[in-house]
Each structure stands twice: as structure tokens, then as C-alpha cells.
N, C-alpha and C positions, 0 to 999 in steps of 0.2 A: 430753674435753670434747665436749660434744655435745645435742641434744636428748632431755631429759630428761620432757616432756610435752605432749601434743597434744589440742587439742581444736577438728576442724573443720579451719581456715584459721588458727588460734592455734597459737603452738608459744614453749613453756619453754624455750631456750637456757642452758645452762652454760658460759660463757666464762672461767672460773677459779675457783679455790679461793672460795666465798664470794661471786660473780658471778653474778647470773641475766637474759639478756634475754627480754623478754616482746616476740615480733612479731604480726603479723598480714600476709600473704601474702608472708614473709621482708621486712616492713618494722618496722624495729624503735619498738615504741610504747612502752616501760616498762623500764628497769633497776633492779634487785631487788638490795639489797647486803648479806647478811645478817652476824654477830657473827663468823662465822669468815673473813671476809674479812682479809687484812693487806696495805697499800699497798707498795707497792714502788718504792724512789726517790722522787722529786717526785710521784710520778702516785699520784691518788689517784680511785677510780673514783667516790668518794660526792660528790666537787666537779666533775662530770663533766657541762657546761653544755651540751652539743649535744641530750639527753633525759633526761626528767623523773627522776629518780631516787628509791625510798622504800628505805629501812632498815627491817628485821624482826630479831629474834632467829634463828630457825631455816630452816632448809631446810620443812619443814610450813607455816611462815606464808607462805612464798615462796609455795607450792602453793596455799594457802589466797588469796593474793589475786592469783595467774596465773587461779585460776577464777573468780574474782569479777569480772574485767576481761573473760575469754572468755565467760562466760555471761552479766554483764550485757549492758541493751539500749542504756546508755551508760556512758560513763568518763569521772572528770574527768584525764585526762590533758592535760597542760599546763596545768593548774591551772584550767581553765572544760570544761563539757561538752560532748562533739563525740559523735555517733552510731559508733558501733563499725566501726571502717578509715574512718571517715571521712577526704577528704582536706580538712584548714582552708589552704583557699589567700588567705581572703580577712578582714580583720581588720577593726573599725570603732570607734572611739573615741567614736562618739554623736554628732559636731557634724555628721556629712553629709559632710565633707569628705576627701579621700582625700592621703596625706601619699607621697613617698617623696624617695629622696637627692638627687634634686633641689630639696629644699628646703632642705638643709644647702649653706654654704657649703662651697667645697674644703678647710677646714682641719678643717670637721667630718668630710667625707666620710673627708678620711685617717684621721684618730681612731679611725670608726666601724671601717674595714677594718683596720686595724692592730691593734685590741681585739678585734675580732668571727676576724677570721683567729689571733691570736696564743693565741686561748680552745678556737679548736676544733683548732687543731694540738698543745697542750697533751693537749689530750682524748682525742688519739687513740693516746699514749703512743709519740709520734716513728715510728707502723708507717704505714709511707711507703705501703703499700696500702690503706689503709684510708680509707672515705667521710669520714669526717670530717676527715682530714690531706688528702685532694684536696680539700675545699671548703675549707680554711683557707687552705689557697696562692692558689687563685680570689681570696679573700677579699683578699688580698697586692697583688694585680696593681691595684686602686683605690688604693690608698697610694702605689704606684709611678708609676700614670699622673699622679696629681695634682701629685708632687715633681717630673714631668716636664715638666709645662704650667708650674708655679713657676718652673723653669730655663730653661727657654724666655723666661718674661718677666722675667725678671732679665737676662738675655742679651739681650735686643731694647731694654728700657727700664727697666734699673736696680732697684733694692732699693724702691723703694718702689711701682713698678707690681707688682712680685711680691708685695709685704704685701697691696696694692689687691686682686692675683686671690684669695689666699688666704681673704680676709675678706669677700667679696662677693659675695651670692647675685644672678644673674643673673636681670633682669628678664623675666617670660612676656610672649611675643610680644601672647597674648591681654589683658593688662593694658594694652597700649599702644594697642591697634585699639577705634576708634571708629568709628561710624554716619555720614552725610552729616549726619543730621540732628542730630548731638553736636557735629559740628565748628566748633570757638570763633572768635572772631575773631582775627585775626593781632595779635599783642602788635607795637610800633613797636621800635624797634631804642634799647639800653641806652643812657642819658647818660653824655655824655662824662665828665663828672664822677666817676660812679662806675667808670666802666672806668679811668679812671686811679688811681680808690683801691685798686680789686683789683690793680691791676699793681703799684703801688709800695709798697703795706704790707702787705696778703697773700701775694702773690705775690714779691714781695722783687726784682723786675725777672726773675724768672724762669720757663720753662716749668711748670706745674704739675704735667707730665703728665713730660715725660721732665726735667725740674729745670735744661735746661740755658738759661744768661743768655743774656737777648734783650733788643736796643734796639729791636725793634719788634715789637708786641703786639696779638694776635688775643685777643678778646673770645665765645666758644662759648655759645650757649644749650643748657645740656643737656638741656632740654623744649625743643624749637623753639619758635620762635617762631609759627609754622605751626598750630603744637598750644596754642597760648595759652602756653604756658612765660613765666612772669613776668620783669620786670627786677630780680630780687632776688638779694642776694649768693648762698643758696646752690643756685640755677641758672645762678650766673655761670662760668666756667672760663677763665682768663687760658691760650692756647696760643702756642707757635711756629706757623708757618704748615705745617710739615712735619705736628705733631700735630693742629694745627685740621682737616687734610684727610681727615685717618684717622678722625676725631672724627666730620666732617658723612656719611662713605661709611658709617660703622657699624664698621670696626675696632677701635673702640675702645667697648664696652659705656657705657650711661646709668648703670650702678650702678657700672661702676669711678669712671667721672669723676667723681658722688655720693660715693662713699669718699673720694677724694682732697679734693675741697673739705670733707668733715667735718674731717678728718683736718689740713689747713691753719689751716682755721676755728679749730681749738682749741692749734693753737701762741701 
């Protein structure tokens, strides 16, 4: 096995019976799987998700579109057209707005690495040297951290703070930061009336946050009050005074507490 045809900074790679990579400066842009290819075990080179892949009949059509990809002045590989060794580092979906995993919560992140890792170690046919079985393991280590920060808060504050981390995209700092000149007037401090209805029939005489029973009940504005945060049920958060303090210092995130009072609200 070996290269089989050159043109320039192009080269035709033969990587097995029926196998052809197509690179450009030993980076691989195109796999080539022609009729005498036969899979072997699970691995199957034509469901091979890390690069684009086309099926030909013969070894001739292989040739036939290795030159077509090396002489054209573009390729649609990856399915849209990039200029020839171009590198596409950067993607755009049209709204202006730029996305990455920080905008999935942690239960997506793991999804993402456990699918996205589980596809290209697959791909790589278990050859432990191979780029695509080292970035599938990479891919591994995000699923790992996320089940770790889980057990961490299942361990400090119980099965339902650990649903709250999982399900809860963490609010940007810049969403929160306001001008001198945006700053609302101070909202006055919750009626009595209603701090007693969250504590006694939503809250069930209990912490929200770490669930455990209290006779005496802290009322948290999770928009300050500072910030204009209104007197309504769900900006209210009934705490222990242990979790009201971790709440007003920031240990305790605005979207978990959000979670948890959704999450109450519809019991």
C-alpha cells in the first residue's frame, strides 16, 4: 500500500484493497471506496464520518476524480466549496451570531463528546495510532469532566442540584452587565404574605436549594433587587441561611436557582 499517484502537493494514497485517500500536503481531503473494496468486521470504510467519502466502480474512476479534485481551482469537499488545501476553520449559519459548547447545556455537552468521540474512534478501526482514534479519546475527556462536576454536586448538594447543573446553560456574564445609565431603580423587599406562600406550599417548609427542612426561611431575590428583579413567584427562591449566603456571594449560579424554581413551580 502506498502512493499510487501524484500531482504537485496531491497524492493518491492506497490504504487497502478497494481504499483510496486523496491528500493534499499529507492532509487527508477525500476517501475514494471503490466495488472491490470488502469491510471487515464492524468497520466499514464507506460509513467513515471523520472525511467525506464517494464510492466509484473502478480503480480508473478513482484516478479520474483524484484529477479532478487536484486540477480543479475548487472542490466541493465537505459538501460546500472551499479553494484547493484550503483551511475551513471558520463556519457561519447566516444570523451573524457565532455558537459553540458553551451554549449547550452540560447534559448536551456530554451527548455531543460521547457521539462525536464514540464516531471517530469507531472510524479509526480501534488502530490506537491513528488521528482519528487520538481525537476520539480528546473527544472522551468532555463527557468525563461533565459526569465529574455532576458528582461533585450531587456530593455537596444532593440529586436535584446535580439535575439543576446538568440542565442549565450558564448565564454570560455580559447578559447581566448594565450601563450607570440602564441602572433600574431598587425593587422594595417581597410581602410578607407572599414569602410565606412560597415557603409553605411551594417550598413545602423546605430549602429549595439543598431540600433540607427549616423553621426559619430566607426569601433570595434571584435578579437583585439592586437590578430591579421583581417581587414575583418565579424570582423568588425560599433558602436556608447556609444556601441564601452562597446564593447572594455567587456560588450558586442565577440559572441554577432559575431551574430549581421552574422545576418546583410545576410540581
Amino acid at each position: 500500500m502506498g502512493i499510487v499517484r501524484r500531482d504537485g502537493k496531491w497524492r493518491l494514497d492506497k490504504r487497502e484493497a478497494g481504499v483510496y485517500e486523496v491528500t493534499f500536503e499529507n492532509q487527508p481531503e477525500l476517501k475514494i471506496v471503490t466495488s472491490d473494496y470488502s469491510p471487515r468486521g464492524f468497520m466499514d470504510e464507506r460509513t467513515d464520518f471523520s472525511i467525506e467519502v464517494r464510492e466509484v466502480d473502478s480503480f480508473s474512476e478513482a484516478e479520474a476524480l483524484f484529477e479532478e479534485v487536484a486540477k480543479g481551482s475548487s472542490s466541493r469537499i465537505g459538501g460546500h466549496s472551499l479553494p484547493i488545501g484550503a483551511n475551513e476553520s471558520e463556519t457561519f449559519d447566516g444570523s451573524g451570531e457565532d455558537y459553540s459548547l458553551s451554549d449547550l447545556p452540560p447534559v448536551g455537552a456530554l451527548l455531543f463528546g460521547t457521539l462525536v468521540g464514540g464516531i471517530l474512534i469507531n472510524s479509526s478501526g480501534l488502530a490506537v495510532q491513528s488521528m482519528s482514534f487520538l481525537i476520539g479519546v480528546a473527544f472522551f475527556i468532555l463527557p468525563l469532566a461533565v459526569l465529574a462536576f455532576t458528582y461533585r454536586e450531587y456530593a455537596s448538594n444532593g440529586p436535584k442540584a446535580a439535575i439543576t447543573y446538568l440542565f442549565t446553560v450558564e448565564e454570560s456574564n455580559k447578559d447581566n452587565s448594565r450601563s450607570e445609565d440602564e441602572t433600574p431603580d431598587r425593587t422594595p423587599p417581597a410581602p410578607q404574605a407572599l414569602k410565606n406562600e412560597l415557603y409553605f406550599e411551594r417550598a413545602e417548609r423546605k430549602c429549595e436549594w439543598c431540600n433540607e427542612s427549616i423553621d426559619s426561611h430566607e426569601t433570595h431575590h434571584i435578579r437583585p433587587r439592586s437590578e430591579g428583579g421583581p417581587n414575583e413567584p418565579n424570582n423568588l427562591i425560599i433558602l436556608c441561611p447556609n444556601c441564601h449566603d452562597k446564593a447572594d456571594r455567587g456560588m450558586i449560579s442565577r440559572s441554577k436557582l432559575k431551574r430549581v424554581v421552574s422545576m418546583n413551580s410545576k410540581q
